[in-house]
C-alpha positions in Angstrom: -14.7 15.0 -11.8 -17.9 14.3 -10.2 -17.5 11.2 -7.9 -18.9 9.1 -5.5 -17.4 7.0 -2.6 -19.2 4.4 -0.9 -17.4 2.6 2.6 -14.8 5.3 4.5 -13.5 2.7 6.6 -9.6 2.4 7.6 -8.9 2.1 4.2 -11.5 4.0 1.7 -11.5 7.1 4.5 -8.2 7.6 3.2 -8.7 7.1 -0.1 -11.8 9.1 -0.3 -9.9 11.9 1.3 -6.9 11.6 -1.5 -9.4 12.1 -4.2 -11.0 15.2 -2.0 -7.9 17.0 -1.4 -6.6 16.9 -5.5 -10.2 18.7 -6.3 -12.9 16.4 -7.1 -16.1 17.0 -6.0 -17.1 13.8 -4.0 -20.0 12.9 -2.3 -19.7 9.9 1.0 -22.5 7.7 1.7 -21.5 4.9 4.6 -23.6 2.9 6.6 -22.2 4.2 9.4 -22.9 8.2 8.8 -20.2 8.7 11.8 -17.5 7.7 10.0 -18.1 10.0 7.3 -18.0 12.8 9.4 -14.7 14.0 8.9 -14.8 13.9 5.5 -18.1 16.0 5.8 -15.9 18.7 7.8 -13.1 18.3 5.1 -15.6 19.4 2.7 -17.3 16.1 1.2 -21.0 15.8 0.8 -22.5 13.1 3.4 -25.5 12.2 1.8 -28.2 9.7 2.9 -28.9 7.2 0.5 -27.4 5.4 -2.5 -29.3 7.5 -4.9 -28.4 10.4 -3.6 -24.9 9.4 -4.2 -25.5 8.7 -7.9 -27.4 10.9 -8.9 -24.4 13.3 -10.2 -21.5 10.8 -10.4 -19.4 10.1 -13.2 -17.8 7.4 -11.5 -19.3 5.6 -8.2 -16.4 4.2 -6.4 -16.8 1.0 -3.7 -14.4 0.0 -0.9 -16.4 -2.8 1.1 -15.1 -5.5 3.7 -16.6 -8.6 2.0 -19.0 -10.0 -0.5 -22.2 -9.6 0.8 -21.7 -6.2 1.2 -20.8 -5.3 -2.4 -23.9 -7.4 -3.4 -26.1 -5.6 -1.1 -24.7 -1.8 -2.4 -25.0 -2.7 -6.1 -28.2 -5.2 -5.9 -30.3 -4.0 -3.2 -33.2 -2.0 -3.2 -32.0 2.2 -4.3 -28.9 0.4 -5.0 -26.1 0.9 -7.6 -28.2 -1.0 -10.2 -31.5 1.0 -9.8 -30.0 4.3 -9.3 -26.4 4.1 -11.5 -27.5 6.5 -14.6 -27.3 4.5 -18.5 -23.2 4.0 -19.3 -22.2 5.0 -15.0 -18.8 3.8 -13.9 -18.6 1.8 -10.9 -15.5 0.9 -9.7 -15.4 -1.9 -7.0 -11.8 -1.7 -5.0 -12.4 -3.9 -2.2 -11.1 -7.7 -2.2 -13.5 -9.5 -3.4 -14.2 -12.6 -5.1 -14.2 -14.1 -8.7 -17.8 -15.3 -8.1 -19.4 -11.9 -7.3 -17.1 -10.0 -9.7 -18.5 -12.0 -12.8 -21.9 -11.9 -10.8 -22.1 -8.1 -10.7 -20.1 -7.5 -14.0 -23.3 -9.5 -15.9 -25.5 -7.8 -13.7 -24.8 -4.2 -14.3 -24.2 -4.6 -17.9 -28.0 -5.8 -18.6 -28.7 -2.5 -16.9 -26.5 -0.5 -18.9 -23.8 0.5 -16.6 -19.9 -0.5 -16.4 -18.0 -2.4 -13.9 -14.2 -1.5 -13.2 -13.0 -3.9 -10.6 -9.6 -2.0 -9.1 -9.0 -3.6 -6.0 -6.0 -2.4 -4.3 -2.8 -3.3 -2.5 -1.3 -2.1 0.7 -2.5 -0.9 4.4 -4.3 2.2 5.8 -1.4 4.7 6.1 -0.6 3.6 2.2 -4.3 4.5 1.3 -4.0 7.9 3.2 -0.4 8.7 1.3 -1.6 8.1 -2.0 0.9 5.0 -2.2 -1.5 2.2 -2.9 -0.9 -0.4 -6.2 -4.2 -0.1 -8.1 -5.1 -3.6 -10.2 -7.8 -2.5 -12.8 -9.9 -4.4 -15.4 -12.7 -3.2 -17.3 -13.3 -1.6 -20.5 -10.6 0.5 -21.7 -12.7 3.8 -21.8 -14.0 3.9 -18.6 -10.5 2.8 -17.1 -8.7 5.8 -19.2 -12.1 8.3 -17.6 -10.7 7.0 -13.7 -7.3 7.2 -14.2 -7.1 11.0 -12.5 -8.8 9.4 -9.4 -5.7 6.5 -9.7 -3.6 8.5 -10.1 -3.9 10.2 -6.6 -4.5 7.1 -4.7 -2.0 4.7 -6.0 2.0 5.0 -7.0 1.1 2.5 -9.3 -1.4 1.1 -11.5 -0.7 -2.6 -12.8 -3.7 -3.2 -15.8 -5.1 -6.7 -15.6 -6.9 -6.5 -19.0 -10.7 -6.1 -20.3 -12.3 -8.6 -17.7 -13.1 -7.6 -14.0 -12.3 -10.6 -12.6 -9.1 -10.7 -13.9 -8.6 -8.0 -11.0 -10.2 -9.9 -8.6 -8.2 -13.0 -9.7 -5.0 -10.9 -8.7 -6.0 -9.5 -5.9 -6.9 -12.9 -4.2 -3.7 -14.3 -6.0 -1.7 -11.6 -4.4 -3.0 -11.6 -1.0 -2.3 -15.9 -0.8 1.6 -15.3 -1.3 0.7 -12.7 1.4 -0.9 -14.6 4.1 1.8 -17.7 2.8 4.7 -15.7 3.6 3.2 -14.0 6.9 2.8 -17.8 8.3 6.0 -18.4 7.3 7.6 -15.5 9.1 6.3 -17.1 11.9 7.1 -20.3 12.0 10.4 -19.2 11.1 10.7 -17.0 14.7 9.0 -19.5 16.8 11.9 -21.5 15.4 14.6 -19.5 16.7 13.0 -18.5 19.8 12.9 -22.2 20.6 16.6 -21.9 20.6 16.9 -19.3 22.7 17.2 -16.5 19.3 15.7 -12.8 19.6 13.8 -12.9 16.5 14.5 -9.2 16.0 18.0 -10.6 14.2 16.1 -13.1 12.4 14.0 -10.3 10.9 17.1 -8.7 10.1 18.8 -11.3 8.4 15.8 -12.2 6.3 15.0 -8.1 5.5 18.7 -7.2 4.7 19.1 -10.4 2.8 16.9 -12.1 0.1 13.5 -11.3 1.4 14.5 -7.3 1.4 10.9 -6.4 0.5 8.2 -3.9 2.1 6.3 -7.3 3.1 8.8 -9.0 4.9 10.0 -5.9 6.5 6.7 -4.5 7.7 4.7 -7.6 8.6 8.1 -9.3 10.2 8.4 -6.2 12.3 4.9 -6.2 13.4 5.6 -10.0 14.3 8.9 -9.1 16.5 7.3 -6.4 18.4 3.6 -8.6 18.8 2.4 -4.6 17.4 -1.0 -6.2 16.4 -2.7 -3.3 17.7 -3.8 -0.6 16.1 -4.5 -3.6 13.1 -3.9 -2.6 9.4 -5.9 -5.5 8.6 -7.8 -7.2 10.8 -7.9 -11.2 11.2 -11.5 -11.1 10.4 -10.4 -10.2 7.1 -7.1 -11.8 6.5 -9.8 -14.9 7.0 -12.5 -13.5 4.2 -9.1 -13.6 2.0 -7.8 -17.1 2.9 -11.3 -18.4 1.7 -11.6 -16.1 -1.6 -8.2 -17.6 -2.2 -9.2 -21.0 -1.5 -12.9 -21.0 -3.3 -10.7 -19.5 -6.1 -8.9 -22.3 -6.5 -11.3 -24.8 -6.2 -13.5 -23.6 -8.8 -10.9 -23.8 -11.1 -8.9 -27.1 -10.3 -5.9 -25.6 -8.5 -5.5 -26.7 -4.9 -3.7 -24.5 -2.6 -2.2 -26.7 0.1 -0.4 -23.8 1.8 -3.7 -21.4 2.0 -5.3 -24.6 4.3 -2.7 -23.5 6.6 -2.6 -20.0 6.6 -7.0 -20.2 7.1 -6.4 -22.8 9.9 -3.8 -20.3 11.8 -6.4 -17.6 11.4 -9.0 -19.6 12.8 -7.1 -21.1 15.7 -6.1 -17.1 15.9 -9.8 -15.9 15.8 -10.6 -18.5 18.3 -8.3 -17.2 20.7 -10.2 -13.4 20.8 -7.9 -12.3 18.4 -10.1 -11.4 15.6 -10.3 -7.7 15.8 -6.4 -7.4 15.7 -3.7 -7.4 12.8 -4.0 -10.6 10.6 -0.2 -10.6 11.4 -1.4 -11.8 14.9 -1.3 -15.6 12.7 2.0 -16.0 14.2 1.4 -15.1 17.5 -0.9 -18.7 16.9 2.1 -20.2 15.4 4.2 -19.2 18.4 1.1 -20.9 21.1 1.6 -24.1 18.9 4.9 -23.9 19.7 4.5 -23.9 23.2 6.4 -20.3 23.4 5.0 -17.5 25.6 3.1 -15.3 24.0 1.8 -11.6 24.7 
């Protein structure tokens, strides 16, 4: 299959990569032509513009940090929806909103194209093992014509429907438990280290106990041994999510009185320099709150 990959970032380098190695041709267009690189020397084709990308592709795959960017790939000038050719696939798999989902969904069927949003679930050494979930929606046909391309980045693929923004829906859905439980986990071990308790049993009990889930067991970790560093998802982001989640929400009537928390610890988090690290690094704001020494 012809197909083209658009943001090689800690995640979509991976997954770009996956897709290379099972036989595709793929062509890599990224913002930053650097990162590309090794992808180039893997035996990708770096090309220079959008259209470039296109031109070829049965299916145009996107794995952006945030909203704007999307809109600016698909909307923009030589973007997706002036160079995608009549009944193109494009598959957004980023985390993204409801709002620009339905936006770009409209948008690309009045040009003739199709929107798959398959955003995905996991962390940078998932992407480059092939062991991400995969959430798809979109028209049946075009998600049966990516399924080869899932089926090397993902161990599983959980349909959401016909609608895109069922996906995105999910996604955001998903990553409030996420954030929900990661605050937890923290308030939890600033709770036992008040009492003089090495978290690292803490983690145990809760991992080899009810909460015996890849979660619990590799954020808790990363909380017991402060590893923010090399992040798997940065703050930056974890923050993007908390406000999908929470815009989500209030579009719809549903408040969220635990994702106020989770954005607030990010913030305080953020505030403290610590935006370019894990989103884990929430606790280590939990654990300043608490008056505990922190790393």
């Amino acid at each position: 299959m012809k197909v083209g990959f658009i943001g090689v970032g800690g995640m979509g380098s991976g997954m770009a990569r996956r897709i290379l190695d099972a036989g595709h041709d793929i062509a890599v267009y990224n913002r930053t032509t650097a990162k590309a690189r090794p992808l180039g020397e893997a035996g990708a084709r770096i090309v220079e513009t959008i259209a470039d990308l296109t031109r070829d592709a049965d299916v145009v795959i996107t794995m952006l940090a945030h909203d704007a960017a999307l809109a600016a790939v698909v909307g923009d000038e030589g973007g997706l929806l002036a160079s995608l050719k009549p009944g193109g696939i494009h598959v957004a798999m980023g985390t993204h909103g409801v709002g620009v989902i339905r936006d770009i969904d409209g948008r690309h069927k009045e040009a003739g194209q199709v929107l798959v949003a398959a955003p995905v679930l996991g962390r940078p050494d998932m992407a480059a093992s092939g062991q991400l979930g995969l959430v798809p929606a979109g028209p049946p046909a075009a998600i049966d014509k990516c399924r080869p391309l899932f089926a090397v980045m993902g161990r599983g693929v959980f349909e959401a429907g016909t609608d895109p923004v069922a996906a995105a829906a999910i996604k955001v859905s998903n990553n409030f438990v996420l954030g929900c439980a990661i605050e937890a986990m923290g308030e939890a071990f600033s709770l036992v280290r008040k009492y003089g308790v090495d978290p690292a049993i803490m983690h145990e009990v809760m991992t080899e106990g009810m909460f015996a889930a890849p979660a619990y067991k590799t954020y808790g970790r990363i909380i017991v041994e402060g590893a923010y560093d090399p992040p798997g998802q940065k703050a930056v982001l974890g923050l993007k999510d908390a406000n999908l989640a929470l815009a989500a929400g209030e579009a719809v009537g549903v408040p969220l009185p635990s994702g106020n928390v989770w954005r607030d610890r990010l913030i305080g988090a953020i505030a403290h320099g610590d935006g370019q690290r894990d989103w884990a690094v929430m606790a280590l704001e939990q654990a300043r709150a608490s008056g505990l020494d922190v790393k």
